[in-house]
C-alpha positions as CSV (number, residue, x, y, z in Angstrom):
1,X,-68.4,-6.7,-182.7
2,X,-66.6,-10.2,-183.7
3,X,-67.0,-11.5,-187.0
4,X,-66.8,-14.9,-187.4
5,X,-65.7,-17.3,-190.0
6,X,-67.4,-20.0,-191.3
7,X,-66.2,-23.0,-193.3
8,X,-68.6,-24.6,-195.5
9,X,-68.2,-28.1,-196.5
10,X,-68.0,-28.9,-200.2
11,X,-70.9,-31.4,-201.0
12,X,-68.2,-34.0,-201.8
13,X,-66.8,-33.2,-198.6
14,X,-69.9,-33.7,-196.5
15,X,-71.0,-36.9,-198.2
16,X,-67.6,-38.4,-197.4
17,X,-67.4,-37.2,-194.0
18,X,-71.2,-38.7,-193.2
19,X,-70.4,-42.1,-194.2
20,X,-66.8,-41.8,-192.2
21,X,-68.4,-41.2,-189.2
22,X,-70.7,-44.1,-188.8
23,X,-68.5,-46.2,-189.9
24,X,-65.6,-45.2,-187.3
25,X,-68.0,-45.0,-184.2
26,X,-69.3,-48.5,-185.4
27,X,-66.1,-49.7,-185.7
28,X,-65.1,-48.0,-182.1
29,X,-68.1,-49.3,-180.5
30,X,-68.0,-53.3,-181.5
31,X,-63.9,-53.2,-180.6
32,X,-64.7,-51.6,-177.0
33,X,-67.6,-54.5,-176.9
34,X,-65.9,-57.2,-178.4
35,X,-63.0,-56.5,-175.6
36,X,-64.9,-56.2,-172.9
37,X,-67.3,-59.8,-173.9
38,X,-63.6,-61.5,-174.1
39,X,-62.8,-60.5,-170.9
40,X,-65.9,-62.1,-169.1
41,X,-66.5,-64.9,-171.2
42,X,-63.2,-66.8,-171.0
43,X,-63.9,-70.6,-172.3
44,X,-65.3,-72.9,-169.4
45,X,-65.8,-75.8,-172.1
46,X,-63.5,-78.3,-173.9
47,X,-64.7,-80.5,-176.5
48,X,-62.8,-83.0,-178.7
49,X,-65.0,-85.4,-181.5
50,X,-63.6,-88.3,-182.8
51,X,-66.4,-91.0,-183.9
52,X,-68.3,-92.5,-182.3
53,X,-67.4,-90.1,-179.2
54,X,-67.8,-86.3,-178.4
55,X,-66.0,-85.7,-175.2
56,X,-66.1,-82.4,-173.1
57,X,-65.0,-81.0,-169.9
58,X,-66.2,-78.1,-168.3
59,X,-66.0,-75.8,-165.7
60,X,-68.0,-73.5,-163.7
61,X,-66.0,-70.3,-163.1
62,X,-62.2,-68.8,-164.7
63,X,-61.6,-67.3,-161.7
64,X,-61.7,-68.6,-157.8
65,X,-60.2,-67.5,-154.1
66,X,-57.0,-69.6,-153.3
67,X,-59.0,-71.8,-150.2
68,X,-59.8,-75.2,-149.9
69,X,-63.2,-74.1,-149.4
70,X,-63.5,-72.7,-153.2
71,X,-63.9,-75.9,-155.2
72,X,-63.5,-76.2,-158.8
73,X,-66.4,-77.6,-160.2
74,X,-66.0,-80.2,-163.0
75,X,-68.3,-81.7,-165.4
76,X,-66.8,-84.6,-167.5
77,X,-69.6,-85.8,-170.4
78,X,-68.8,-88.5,-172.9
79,X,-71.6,-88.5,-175.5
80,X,-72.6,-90.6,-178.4
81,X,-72.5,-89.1,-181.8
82,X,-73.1,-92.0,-184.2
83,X,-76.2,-93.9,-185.5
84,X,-75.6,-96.8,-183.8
85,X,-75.5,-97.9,-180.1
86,X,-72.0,-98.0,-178.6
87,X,-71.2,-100.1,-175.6
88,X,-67.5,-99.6,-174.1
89,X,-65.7,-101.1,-171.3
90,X,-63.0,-99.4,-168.8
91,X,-61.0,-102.6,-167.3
92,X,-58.7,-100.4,-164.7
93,X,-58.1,-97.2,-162.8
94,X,-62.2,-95.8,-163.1
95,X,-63.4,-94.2,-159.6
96,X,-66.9,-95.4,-159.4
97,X,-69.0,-94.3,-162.7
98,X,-65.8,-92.0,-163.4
99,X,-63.5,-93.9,-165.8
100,X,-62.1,-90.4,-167.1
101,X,-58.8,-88.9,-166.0
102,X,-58.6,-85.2,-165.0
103,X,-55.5,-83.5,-164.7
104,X,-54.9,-80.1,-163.4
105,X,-51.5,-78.4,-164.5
106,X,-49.6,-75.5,-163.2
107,X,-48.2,-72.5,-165.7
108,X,-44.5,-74.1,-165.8
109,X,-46.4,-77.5,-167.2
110,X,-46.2,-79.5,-164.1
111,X,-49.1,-82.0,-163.2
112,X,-50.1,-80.8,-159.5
113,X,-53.1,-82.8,-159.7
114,X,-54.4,-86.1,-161.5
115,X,-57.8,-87.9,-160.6
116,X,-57.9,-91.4,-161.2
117,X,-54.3,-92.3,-162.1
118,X,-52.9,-91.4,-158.6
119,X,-55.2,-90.7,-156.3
120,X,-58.1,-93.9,-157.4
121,X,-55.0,-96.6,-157.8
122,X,-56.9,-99.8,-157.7
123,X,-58.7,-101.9,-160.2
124,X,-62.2,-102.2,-161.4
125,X,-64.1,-102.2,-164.1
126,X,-67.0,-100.3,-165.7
127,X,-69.4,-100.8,-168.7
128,X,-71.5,-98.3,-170.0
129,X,-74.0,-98.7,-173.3
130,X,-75.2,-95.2,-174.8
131,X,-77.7,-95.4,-177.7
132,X,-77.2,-92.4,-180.5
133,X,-77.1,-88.8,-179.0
134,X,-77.4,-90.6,-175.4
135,X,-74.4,-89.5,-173.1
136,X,-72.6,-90.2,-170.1
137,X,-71.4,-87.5,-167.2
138,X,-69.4,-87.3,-164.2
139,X,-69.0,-84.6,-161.7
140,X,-65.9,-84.2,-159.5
141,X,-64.5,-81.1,-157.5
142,X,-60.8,-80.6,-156.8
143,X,-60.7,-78.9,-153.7
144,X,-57.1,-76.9,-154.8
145,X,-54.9,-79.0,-152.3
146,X,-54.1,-82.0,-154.0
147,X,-50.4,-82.2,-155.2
148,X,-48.8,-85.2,-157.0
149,X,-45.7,-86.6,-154.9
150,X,-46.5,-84.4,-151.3
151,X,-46.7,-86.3,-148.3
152,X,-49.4,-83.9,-147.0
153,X,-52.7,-81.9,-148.8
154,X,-50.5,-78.8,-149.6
155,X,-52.9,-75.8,-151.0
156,X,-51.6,-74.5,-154.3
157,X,-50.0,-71.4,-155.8
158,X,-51.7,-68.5,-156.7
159,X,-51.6,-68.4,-160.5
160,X,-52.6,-69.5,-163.8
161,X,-53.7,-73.3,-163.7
162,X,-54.9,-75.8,-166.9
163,X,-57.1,-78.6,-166.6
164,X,-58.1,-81.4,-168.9
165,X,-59.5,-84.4,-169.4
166,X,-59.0,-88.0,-171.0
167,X,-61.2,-90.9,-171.6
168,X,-58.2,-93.3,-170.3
169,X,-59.0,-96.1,-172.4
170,X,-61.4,-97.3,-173.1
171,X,-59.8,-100.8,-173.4
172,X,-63.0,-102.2,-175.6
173,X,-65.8,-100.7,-177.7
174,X,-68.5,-102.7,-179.5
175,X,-70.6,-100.4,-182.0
176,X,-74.0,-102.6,-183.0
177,X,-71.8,-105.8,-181.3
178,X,-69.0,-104.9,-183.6
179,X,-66.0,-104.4,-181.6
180,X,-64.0,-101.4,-182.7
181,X,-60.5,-99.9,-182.5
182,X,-61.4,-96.5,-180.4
183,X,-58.4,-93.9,-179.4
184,X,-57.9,-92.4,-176.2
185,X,-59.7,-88.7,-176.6
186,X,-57.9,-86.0,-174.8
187,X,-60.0,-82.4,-174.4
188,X,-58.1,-79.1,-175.2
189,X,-57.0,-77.6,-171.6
190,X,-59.1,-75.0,-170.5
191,X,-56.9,-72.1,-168.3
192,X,-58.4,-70.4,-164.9
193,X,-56.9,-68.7,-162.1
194,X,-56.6,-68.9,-158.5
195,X,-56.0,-65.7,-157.1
C-alpha cells in the first residue's frame, strides 16, 4: 500500500495564498478583456473644442473590403457649445451645406484624397446660425478611388489610411451680433484599414 504525503499549509501561508489568488485571476481576467475590448472598439470619433465650437468627425467601421462598392461613411458635426447664438459664414470652397474639408491620408503621410479643396473648386457661400447646444452635420462617402493629381479614379492601396476633418474657415463669426476672431478647428485623424 502507498503512503502518501501531505503538506499542510501554515495558517499564514493559507491566508496569503487566498488573497493571491483572487487577486492574480482578477488581474488575468480584466488584461485578457481589456485586450480583446481594444481590439474591437478602435476610435470611429474625433472631436476637437475650441469656443464657441465642438467639432467632430466620425466614421462608421475601422475596417472595410478594398472596392469601390465599400464606402466610407462620414459624418462631419459642428456644434454650438456656448450660451449664446453663433452665426458664421463660409465665403469659398463649401460643397452645398458642406463647408468642411475632409482629407483622407495614406500611412507614408500623403493626401490621396481631399473633399472640398480639390474636388468642389468653385466659389460659394454658406451661412448657418446655431443657437446654444444646436449643431450642424454633414454626411459624405468616399468611395476609396479618389486620388489627388491622377488623371483617372484609381482605387487605392490596401493599408492603413487616416482621415480628418477641418472647418476651413470660417471667414466670419458673429456671437450675439458680435463679430468674433474664430480659428480654423482641425479634428485628431482617426486610422482604419482597407484590406
Amino acid at each position: 500500500m502507498k503512503t502518501m504525503l501531505r503538506k499542510t499549509l501554515s495558517r499564514s501561508q493559507l491566508i496569503v495564498l487566498l488573497h493571491i489568488i483572487p487577486v492574480v485571476s482578477l488581474t488575468f481576467g480584466s488584461s485578457i478583456y481589456l485586450a480583446s475590448m481594444s481590439a474591437r472598439t478602435a476610435p470611429t470619433r474625433a472631436i476637437v473644442r475650441s469656443w464657441p465650437f465642438e467639432f467632430s468627425i466620425s466614421i462608421d467601421k475601422t475596417s472595410y473590403e478594398q472596392s469601390p462598392y465599400n464606402e466610407v461613411l462620414i459624418n462631419l458635426t459642428l456644434r454650438n457649445i456656448s450660451n449664446s447664438a453663433v452665426w458664421a459664414f463660409w465665403s469659398s470652397y463649401t460643397l452645398g451645406k458642406n463647408p468642411f474639408d475632409i482629407l483622407i491620408i495614406d500611412s507614408n503621410g500623403t493626401t490621396i484624397y481631399q473633399l472640398t479643396r480639390y474636388l468642389f473648386r468653385y466659389g460659394s457661400t454658406f451661412e448657418i446660425t446655431l443657437k446654444p447646444n444646436d449643431r450642424h452635420d454633414c454626411f459624405h462617402t468616399w468611395k476609396q478611388y479618389w486620388i489627388i493629381g491622377a488623371n483617372s479614379p484609381v482605387l487605392v492601396q490596401k493599408g492603413t489610411h487616416y482621415i480628418k476633418a477641418s472647418t476651413y474657415g470660417p471667414q466670419l463669426v458673429k456671437i450675439d451680433g458680435v463679430e468674433q476672431q474664430i480659428t480654423q478647428l482641425e479634428t485628431p485623424p482617426l486610422s482604419f484599414t482597407i484590406k
